[in-house]
C-alpha positions as CSV (number, residue, x, y, z in Angstrom):
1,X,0.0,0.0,0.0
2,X,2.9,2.5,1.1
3,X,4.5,1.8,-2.3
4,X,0.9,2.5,-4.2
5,X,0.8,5.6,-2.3
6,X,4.6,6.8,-3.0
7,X,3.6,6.2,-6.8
8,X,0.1,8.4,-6.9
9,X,2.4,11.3,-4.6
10,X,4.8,11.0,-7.3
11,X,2.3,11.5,-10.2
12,X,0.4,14.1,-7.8
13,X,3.6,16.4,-7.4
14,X,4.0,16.4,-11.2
15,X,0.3,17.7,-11.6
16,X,0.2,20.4,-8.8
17,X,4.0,21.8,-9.1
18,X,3.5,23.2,-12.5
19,X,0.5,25.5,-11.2
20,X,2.1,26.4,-8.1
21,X,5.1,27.4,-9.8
22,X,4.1,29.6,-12.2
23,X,2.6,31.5,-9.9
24,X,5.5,31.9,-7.4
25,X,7.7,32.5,-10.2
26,X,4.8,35.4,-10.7
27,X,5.7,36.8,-8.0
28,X,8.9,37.1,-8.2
29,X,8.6,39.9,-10.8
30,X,6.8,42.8,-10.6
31,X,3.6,41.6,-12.6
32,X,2.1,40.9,-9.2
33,X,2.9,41.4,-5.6
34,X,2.2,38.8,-2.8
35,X,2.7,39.0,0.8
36,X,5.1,36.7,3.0
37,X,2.2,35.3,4.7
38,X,0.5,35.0,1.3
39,X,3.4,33.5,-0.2
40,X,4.5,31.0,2.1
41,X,0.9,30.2,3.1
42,X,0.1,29.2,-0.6
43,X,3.4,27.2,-0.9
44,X,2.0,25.0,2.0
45,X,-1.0,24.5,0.4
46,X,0.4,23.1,-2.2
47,X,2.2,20.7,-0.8
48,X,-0.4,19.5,1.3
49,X,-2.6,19.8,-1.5
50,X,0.0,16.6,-3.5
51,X,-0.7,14.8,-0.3
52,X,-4.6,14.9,-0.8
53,X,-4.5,14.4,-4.4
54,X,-2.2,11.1,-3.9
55,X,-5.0,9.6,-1.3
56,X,-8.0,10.4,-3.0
57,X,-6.4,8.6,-5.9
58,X,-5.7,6.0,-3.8
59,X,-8.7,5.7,-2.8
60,X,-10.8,5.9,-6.0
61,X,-8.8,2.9,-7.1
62,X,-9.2,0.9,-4.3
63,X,-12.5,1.5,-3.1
64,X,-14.6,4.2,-5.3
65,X,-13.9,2.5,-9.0
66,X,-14.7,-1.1,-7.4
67,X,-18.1,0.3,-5.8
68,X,-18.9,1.6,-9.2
69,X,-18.4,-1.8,-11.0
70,X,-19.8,-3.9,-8.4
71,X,-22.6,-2.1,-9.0
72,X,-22.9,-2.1,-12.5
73,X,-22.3,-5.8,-13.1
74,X,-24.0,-7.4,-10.0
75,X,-27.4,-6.1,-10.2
76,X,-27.9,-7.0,-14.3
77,X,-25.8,-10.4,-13.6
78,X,-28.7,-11.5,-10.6
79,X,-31.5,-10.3,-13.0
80,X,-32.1,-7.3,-11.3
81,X,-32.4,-5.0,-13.9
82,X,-35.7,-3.3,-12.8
83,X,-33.2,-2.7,-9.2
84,X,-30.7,-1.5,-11.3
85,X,-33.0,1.9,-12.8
86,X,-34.3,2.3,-9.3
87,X,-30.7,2.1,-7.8
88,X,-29.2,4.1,-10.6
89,X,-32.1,7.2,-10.0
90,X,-32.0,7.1,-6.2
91,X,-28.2,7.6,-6.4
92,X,-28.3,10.8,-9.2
93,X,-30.6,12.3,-6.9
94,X,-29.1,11.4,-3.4
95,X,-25.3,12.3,-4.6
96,X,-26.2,15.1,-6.1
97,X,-28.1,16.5,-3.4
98,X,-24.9,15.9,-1.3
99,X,-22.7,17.7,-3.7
100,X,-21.3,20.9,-1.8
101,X,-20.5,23.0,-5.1
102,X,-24.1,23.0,-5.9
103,X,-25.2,24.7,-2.9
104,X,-23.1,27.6,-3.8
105,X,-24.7,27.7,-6.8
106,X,-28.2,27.7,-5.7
107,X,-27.2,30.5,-3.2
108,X,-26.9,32.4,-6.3
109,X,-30.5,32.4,-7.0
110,X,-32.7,31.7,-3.8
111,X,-34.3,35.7,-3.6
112,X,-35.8,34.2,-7.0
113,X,-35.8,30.6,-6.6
114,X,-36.0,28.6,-3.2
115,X,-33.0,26.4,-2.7
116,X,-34.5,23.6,-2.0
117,X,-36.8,23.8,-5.5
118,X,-33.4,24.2,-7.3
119,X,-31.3,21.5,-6.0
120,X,-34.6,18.5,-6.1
121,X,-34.5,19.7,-9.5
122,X,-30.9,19.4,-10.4
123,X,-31.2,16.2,-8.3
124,X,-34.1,14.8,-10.6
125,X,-32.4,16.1,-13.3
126,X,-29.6,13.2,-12.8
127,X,-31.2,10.6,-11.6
128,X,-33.0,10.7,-15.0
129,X,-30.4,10.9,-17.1
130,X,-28.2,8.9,-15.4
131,X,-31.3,5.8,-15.9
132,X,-31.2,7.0,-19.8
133,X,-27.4,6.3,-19.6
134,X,-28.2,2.7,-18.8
135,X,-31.0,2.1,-21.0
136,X,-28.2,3.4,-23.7
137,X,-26.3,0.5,-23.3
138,X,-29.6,-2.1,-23.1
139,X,-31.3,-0.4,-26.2
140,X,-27.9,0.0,-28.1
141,X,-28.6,3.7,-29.0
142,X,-26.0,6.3,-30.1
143,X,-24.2,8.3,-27.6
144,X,-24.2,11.1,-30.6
145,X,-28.2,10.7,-31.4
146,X,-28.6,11.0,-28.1
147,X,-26.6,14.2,-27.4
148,X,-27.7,16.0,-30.4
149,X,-31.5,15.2,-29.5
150,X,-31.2,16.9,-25.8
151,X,-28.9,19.6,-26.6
152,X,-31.5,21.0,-29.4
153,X,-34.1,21.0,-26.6
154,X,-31.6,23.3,-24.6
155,X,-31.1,25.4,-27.2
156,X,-34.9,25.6,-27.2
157,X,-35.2,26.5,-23.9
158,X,-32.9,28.8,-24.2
159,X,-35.1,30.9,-26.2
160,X,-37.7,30.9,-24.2
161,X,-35.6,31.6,-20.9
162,X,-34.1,35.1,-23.1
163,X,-38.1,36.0,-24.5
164,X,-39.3,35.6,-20.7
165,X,-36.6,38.3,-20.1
166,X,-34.4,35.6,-17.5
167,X,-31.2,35.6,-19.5
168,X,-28.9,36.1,-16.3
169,X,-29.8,32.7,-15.4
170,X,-27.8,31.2,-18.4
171,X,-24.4,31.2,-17.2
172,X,-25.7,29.6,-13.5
173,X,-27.5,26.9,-16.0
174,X,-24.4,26.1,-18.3
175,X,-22.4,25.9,-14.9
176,X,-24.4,24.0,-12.8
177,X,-24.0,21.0,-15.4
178,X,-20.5,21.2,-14.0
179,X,-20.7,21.7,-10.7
180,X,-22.8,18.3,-10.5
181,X,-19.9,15.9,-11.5
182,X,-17.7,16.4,-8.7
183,X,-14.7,14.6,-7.3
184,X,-16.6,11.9,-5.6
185,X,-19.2,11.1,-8.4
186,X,-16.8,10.9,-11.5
187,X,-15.0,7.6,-10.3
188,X,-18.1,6.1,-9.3
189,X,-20.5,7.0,-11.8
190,X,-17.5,6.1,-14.6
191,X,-17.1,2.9,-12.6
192,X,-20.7,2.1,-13.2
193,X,-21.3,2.7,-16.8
194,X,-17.9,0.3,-16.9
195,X,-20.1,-2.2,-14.8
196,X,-22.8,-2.1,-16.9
197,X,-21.4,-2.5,-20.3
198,X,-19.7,-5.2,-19.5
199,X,-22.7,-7.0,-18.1
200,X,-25.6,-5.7,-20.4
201,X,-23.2,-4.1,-23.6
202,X,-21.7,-5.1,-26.7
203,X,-18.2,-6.7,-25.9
204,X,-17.2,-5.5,-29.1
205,X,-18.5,-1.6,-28.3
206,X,-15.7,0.2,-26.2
207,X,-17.7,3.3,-26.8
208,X,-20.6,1.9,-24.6
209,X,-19.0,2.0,-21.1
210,X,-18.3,5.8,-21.4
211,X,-21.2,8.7,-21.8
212,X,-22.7,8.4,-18.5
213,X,-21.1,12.1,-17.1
214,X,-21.8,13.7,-20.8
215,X,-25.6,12.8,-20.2
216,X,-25.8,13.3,-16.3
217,X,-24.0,17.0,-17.1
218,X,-27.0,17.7,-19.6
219,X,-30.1,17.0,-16.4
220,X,-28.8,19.3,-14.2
221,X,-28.6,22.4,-17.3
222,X,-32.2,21.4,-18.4
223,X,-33.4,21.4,-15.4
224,X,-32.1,25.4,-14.2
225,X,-33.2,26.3,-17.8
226,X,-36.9,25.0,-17.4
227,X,-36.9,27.0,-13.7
228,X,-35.4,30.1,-15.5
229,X,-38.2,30.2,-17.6
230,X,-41.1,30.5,-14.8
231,X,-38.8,32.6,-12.5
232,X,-39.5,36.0,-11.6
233,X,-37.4,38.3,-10.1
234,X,-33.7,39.8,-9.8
235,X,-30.8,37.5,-9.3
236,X,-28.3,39.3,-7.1
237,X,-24.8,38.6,-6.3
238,X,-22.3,39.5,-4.2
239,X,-18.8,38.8,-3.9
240,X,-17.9,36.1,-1.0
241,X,-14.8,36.9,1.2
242,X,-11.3,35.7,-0.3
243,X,-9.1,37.1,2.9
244,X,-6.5,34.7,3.1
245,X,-6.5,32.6,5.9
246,X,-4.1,32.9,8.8
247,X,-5.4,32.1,12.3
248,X,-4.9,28.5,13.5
249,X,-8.5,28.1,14.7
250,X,-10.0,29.4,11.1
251,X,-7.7,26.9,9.5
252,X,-9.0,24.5,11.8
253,X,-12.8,26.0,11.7
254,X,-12.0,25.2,7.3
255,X,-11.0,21.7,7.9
256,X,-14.2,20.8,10.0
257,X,-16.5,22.3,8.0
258,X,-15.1,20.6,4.5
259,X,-15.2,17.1,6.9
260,X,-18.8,17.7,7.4
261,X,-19.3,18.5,3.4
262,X,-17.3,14.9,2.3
263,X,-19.0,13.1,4.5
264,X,-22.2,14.2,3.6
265,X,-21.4,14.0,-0.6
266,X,-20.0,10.3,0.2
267,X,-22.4,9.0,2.7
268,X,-25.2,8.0,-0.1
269,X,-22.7,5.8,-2.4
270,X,-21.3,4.4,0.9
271,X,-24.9,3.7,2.5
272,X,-25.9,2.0,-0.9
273,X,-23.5,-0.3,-1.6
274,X,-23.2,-1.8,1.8
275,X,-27.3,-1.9,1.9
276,X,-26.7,-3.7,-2.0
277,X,-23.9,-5.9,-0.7
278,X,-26.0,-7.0,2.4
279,X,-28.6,-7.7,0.1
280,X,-27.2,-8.7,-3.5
281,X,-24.1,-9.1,-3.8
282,X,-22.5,-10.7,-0.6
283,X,-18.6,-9.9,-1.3
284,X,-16.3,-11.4,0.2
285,X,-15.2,-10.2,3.6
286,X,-11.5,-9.7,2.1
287,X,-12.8,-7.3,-1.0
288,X,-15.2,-5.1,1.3
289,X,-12.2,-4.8,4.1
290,X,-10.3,-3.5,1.0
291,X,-12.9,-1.2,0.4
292,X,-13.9,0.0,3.4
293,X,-9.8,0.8,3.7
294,X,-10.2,2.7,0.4
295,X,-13.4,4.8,1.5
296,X,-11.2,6.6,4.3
297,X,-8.3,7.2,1.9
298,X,-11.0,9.0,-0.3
299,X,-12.2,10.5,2.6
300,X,-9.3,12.1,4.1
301,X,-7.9,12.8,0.7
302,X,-10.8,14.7,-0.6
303,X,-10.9,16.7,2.9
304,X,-6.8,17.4,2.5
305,X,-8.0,18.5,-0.9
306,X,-10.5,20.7,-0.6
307,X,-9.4,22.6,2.7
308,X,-6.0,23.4,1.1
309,X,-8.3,24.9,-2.2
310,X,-9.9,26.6,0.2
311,X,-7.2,28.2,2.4
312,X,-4.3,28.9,0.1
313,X,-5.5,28.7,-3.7
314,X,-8.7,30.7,-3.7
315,X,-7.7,33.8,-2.0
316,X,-4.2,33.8,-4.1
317,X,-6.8,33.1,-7.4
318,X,-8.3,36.1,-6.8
319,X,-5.4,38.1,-5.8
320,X,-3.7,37.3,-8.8
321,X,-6.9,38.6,-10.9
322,X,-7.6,41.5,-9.0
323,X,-3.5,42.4,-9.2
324,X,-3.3,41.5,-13.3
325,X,-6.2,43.4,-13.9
326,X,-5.4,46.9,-12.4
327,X,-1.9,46.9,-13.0
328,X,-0.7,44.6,-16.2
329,X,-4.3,44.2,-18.3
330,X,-2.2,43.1,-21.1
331,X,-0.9,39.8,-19.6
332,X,-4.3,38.7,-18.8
333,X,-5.2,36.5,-21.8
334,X,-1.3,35.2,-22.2
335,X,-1.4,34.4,-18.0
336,X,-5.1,32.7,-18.3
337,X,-3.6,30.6,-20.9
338,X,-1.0,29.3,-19.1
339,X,-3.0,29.0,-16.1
340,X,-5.7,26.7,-18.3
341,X,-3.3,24.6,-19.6
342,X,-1.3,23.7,-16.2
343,X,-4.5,23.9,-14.0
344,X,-6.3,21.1,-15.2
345,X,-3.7,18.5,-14.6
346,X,-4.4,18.7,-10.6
347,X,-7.9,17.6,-10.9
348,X,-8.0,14.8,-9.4
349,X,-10.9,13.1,-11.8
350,X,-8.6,13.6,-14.3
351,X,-6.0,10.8,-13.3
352,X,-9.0,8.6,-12.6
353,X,-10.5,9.5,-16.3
354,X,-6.8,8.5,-18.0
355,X,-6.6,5.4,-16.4
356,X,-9.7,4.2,-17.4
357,X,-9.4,5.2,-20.9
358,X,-6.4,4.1,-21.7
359,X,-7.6,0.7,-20.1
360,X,-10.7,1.0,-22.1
361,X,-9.0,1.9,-25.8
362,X,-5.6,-1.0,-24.6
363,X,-3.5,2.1,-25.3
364,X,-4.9,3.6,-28.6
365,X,-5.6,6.7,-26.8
366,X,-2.8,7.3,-24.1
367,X,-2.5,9.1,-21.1
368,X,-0.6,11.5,-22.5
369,X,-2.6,12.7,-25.7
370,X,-5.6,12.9,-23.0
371,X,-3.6,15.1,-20.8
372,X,-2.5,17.3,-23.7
373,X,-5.7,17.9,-25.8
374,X,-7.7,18.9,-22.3
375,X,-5.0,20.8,-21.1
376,X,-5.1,22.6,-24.9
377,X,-8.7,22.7,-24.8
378,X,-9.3,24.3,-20.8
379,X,-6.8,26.7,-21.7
380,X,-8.4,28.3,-24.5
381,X,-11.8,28.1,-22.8
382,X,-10.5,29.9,-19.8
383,X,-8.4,32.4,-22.6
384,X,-12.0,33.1,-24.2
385,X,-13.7,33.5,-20.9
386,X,-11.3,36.6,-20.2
387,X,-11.5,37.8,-23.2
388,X,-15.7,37.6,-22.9
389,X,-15.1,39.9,-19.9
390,X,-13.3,42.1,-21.7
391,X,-15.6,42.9,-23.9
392,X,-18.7,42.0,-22.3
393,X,-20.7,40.0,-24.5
394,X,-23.0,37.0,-24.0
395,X,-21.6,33.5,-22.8
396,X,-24.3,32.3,-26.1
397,X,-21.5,33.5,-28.5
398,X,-19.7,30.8,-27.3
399,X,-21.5,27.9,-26.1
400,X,-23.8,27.7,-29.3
401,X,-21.4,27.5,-32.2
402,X,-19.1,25.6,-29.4
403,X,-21.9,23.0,-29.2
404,X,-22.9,22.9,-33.0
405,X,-18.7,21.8,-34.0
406,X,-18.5,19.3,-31.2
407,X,-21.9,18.1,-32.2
408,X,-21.0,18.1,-36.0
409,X,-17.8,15.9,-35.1
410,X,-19.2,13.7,-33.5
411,X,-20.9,12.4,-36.8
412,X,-17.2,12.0,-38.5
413,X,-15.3,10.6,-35.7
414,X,-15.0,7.1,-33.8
415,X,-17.8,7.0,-31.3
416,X,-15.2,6.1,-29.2
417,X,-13.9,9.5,-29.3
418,X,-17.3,11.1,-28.8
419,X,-17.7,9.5,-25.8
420,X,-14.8,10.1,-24.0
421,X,-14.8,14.0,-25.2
422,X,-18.2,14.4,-23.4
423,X,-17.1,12.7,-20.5
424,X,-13.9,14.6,-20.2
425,X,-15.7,17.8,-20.1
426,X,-17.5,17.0,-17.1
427,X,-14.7,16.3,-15.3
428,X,-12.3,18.8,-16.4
429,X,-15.0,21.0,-14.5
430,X,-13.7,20.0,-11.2
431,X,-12.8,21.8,-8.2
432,X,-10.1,23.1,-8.7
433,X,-11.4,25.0,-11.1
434,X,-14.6,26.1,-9.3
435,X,-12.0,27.5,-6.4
436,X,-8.7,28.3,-7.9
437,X,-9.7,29.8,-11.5
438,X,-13.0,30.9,-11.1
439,X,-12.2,33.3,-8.2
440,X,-8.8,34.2,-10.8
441,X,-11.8,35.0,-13.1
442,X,-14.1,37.2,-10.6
443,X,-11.4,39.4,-9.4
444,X,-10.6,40.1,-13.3
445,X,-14.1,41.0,-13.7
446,X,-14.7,43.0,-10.4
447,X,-11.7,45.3,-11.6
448,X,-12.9,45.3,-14.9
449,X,-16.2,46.2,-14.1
450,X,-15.7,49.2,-12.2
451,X,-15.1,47.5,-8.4
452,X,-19.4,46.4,-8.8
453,X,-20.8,43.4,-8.0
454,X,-23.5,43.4,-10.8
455,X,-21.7,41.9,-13.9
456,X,-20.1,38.9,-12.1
457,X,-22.9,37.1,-12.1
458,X,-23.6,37.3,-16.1
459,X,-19.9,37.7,-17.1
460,X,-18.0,35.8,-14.9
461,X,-20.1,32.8,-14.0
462,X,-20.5,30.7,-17.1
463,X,-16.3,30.0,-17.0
464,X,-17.4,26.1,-15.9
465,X,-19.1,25.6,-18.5
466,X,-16.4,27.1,-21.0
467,X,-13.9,25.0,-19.3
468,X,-16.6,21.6,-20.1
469,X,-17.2,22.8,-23.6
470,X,-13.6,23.2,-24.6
471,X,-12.3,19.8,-24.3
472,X,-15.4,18.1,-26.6
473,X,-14.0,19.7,-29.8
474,X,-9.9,19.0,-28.9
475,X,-10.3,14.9,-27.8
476,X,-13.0,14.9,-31.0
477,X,-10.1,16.9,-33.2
478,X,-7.7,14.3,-32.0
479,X,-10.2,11.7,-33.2
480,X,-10.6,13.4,-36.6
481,X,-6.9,13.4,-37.1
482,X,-6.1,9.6,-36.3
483,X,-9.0,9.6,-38.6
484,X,-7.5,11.3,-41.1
485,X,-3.4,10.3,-41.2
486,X,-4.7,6.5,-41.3
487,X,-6.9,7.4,-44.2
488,X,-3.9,9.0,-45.6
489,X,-1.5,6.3,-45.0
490,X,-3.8,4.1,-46.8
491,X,-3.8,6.2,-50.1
492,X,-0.3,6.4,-49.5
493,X,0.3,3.1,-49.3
494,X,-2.4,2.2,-52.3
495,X,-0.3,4.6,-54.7
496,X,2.8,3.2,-54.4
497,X,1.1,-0.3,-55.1
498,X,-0.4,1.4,-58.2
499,X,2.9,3.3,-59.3
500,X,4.9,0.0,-59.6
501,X,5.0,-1.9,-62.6
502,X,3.1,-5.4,-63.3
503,X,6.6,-7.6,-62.5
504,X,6.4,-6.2,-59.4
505,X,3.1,-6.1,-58.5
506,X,3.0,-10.0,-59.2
507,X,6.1,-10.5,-56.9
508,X,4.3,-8.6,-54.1
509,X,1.2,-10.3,-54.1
């Protein structure tokens, strides 16, 4: 286990030094100006941020992943099937509902909208689309069909939200199909549709076992958008706090409260696999020990996580914003960039989504092309989101033709392709953006936007769902080119065949 978790620390230092250099070595010229305390405050963070990122790894492999795949293949394999839809839309609505990023969201809006009404919705939204994701596999129906179909019925309530004079709730409704695939529910809900393919799906179809966080990232945006249409009313906002965190107790105060959140966003997976393994599946007592042991590394990881986001990279996200923005406008776009492309690789969904797709594919889409086409693609989408705040125009500029080309590959590429693009989109839009870049992103726009709190709401909210759009055309573009060199090879190959003469034809045949 120690030599497991030396590995993941290894491949979690490599993901989280890049950020935190770059902006150290940021401060260290005059583009921005940090105190000690800030300085040396963030630098802690990040080291105890590798620490989390190598357990909740751990864990995910050893205890998430399995839970995911247990499920998946033990309810269809017993001829529960019927259990398996119930299971699968009690568990979008309960994890969801236990997802802390999606309280702040519905903060946002709950002078217009009560919480509660948001969140059930979101919740519903989910569990429904997470029980289409498996009747996807059963009925053998096209991630791409499938897509297309549901995101013209968003672009048709998205009329109707802007004619019912509701367009501010646009960027909360493209986000909030990020916020609902967090840290804990990628690995399972990835683990599941892996499950269930390989119990109910086409041996033959790797494309089957991914899709489920494309689908389950389209509930949660249908559901806001339907709301935004009936809502009346002014959506406010107002900036949160982003004083950097010094005090021992407050640190301590962070810690607790982000215990209480994992604990609550875990609890429902936890509750129903054990109830499911007491009542199905019967594991041995070895494998659930394993488990169980896997559960706390998740646990503990995800809390190291998550209160050193909170304490040292938030704050210094904004700073950094704030600082860019009033005194060096000009390296904003270059800086986002660079902050997009290096950002990404200390998700820690992202190491679980590699894995499984280079399992998935036997190697025909590595690690390392994954990593580089989404650290490409959240670059650019965090690039575009500054430069929407810039100039202050609609996030619909954006995510309409943005959905139209990732839509349109998907009819020329591998399905294979399709599938994991969606997916990676989802969770590319974790954490570490919601709390590191986003804040980077509201200081920009507060300073920007004359030191108001009026257009953060419509300008800088909607960066989520930038960051989730991105990645669909760069893995699909990756498709399209494998696509086209072999079809070039072949013609290659073909006229050199054609080019010799007869003699030698006849000896190479």
């Amino acid at each position: 286990m120690l030599k497991a978790l030396w590995i993941k620390f290894k491949e979690s230092a490599l993901s989280v030094l890049p950020v935190a250099l770059i902006v150290l070595l940021l401060n260290c010229t005059p583009i921005v100006n940090f105190t000690t305390t800030e300085t040396v405050i963030f630098a802690c963070s990040s080291l105890v941020l590798i620490l989390g990122i190598s357990l909740f790894n751990l864990g995910a492999d050893i205890a998430m992943t399995p839970m995911g795949e247990q499920i998946g293949s033990a309810l269809p394999k017993a001829g529960r099937f019927k259990t398996l839809l119930l299971v699968c839309f009690l568990m979008g609505i309960f994890i969801t509902v236990a997802e802390p990023d999606l309280s702040v969201l519905a903060s946002q809006v709950k002078e217009v909208i009560s919480s509660t009404a948001l969140i059930l919705s979101i919740g519903l939204g989910v569990g429904i689309f997470l029980v289409l994701s498996v009747l996807k596999i059963v009925f053998r129906i096209s991630l791409s069909s499938l897509l297309t179909f549901f995101y013209m019925l968003l672009f048709a309530l998205v009329s109707l939200v802007i004619i019912n004079g509701n367009a501010a709730f646009l960027p909360l409704a493209f986000d909030s199909g990020g916020v609902t695939t967090g840290p804990i529910t990628v690995p399972f809900i990835m683990a599941l549709g892996m499950g269930v393919s390989a119990s109910l799906g086409d041996k033959r179809d790797r494309e089957s076992s991914f899709g489920f966080i494309a689908l389950c990232s389209i509930g949660p945006i249908l559901a806001v958008m339907a709301l935004g249409i009936f809502a009346k009313g002014e959506i406010h906002y107002t900036i949160p706090s982003y004083d950097m965190v010094t005090d021992a107790g407050d640190v301590m105060s962070t810690v607790l409260h982000t215990m209480q959140e994992v604990a609550i966003a875990l609890l429902p997976i936890v509750a129903c696999f054990f109830i499911l393994q007491i009542v199905f599946m019967r594991l041995p007592k070895k494998r659930i020990l394993q488990i169980v042991v896997g559960i706390f590394y998740t646990f503990f990881g995800l809390v190291i996580f998550l209160a050193a986001v909170s304490v040292g990279f938030m704050p210094i996200g904004y700073r950094l914003g704030t600082q860019l923005a009033e005194q060096h406008p000009a390296w904003l776009i270059s800086i986002a960039f660079i902050l997009g492309v290096t950002v990404v690789l200390a998700e820690p969904a992202i190491h679980v989504l590699k894995r499984q797709v280079e399992t998935v594919t036997g190697g025909a889409v590595s690690k390392r092309s994954m990593l580089i086409a989404l650290s490409v693609g959240v670059g650019v989408s965090i690039t575009l989101s500054v430069i929407r705040i810039i100039f202050g125009f609609s996030i619909l500029y954006y995510v309409i033709p943005g959905y139209f080309i990732s839509l349109g590959l998907s009819f020329f590429v591998p399905k294979l392709y399709t599938a994991i693009a969606f997916d990676s989109g989802g969770v590319a839009s974790g954490p570490l953006t919601s709390t590191f870049i986003l804040p980077f992103v509201i200081g920009i726009c507060y300073v920007l936007n004359g030191y108001t709190d009026a257009a953060i709401l419509s300008d800088a909210f909607g960066l989520v769902a930038m960051v989730a759009m991105t990645p669909l055309i760069t893995i699909q573009a990756l498709g399209f080119k494998s696509i086209a060199s072999k079809h070039l090879r072949e013609r290659s190959a073909m006229k050199r065949i054609l080019d010799e003469d007869d003699e030698q034809i006849i000896r190479f045949m």
